[in-house]
C-alpha positions in Angstrom: 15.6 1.9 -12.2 13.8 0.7 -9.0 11.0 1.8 -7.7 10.7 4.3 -4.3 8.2 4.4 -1.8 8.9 6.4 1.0 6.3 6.0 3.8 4.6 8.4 5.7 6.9 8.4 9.0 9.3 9.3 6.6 7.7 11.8 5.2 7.3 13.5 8.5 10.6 13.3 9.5 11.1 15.0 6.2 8.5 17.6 6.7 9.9 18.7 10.1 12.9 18.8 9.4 12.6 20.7 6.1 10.3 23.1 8.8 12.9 23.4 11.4 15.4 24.7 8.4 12.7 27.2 7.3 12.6 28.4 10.9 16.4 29.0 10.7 16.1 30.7 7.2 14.0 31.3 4.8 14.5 28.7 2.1 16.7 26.5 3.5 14.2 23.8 4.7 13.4 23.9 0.7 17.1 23.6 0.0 17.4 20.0 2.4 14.0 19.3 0.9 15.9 19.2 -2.6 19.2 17.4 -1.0 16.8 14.6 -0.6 15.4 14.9 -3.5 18.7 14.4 -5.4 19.8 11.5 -2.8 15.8 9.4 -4.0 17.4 10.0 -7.4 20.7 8.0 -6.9 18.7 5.3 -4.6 16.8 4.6 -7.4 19.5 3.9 -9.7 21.4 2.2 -7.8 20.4 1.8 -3.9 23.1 -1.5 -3.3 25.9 0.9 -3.2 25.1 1.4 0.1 25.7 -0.7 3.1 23.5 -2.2 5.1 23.9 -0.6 8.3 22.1 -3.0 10.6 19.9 -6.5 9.0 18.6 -5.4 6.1 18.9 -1.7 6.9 20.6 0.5 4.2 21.6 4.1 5.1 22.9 7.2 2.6 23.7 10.5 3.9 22.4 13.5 2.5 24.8 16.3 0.9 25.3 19.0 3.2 22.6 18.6 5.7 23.6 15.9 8.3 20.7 13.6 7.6 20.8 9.6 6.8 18.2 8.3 5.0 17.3 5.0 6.4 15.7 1.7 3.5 15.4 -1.3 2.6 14.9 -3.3 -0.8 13.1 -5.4 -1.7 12.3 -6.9 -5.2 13.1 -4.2 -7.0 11.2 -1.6 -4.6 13.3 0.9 -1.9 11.3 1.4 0.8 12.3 4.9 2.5 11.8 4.2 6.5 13.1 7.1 8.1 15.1 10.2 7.2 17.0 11.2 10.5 19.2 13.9 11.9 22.7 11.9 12.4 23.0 12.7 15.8 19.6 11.1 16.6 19.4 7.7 18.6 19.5 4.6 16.3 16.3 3.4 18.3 14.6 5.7 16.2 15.1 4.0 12.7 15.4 0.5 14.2 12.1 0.5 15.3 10.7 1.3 11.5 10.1 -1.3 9.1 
């Protein structure tokens, strides 16, 4: 299994996102938070199933939230870069690395 790391921009975009869902219900931002909890599970077994998206840019879309979450490998670490709505500007994750 590799390794994660998902770095702190990413985190945020998680942690804002998971607020704006708590402002729409209560409990839904912790129901995306766990959509991405099960998508770091499968990246970590096996993250090449995905396509790279742009260079060496990798993207997997979140189950029922419309979120991509935006990495990279390298060695046998995936390095989480951004976790975006997907109808966000691709400016956003292409300036992350």
């Amino acid at each position: 299994m590799h390794q994660l790391i998902i770095k702190p921009s990413a985190e945020l975009d998680a942690m804002n996102a998971a607020n704006w869902y708590n402002s729409r219900r209560d409990g839904l931002g912790n129901e995306f938070l766990l959509a991405l909890e099960a998508k770091f599970y499968t990246l970590r077994r096996n993250p090449l199933q995905y396509l790279c998206i742009y260079k060496n840019i990798r993207r997997a879309l979140t189950e029922r939230f419309p979120y991509g979450v935006f990495f990279i490998i390298e060695n046998e670490v995936v390095y989480v870069l951004a976790i975006i709505h997907t109808s966000r500007s691709p400016k956003i994750w292409k300036k992350r690395k």
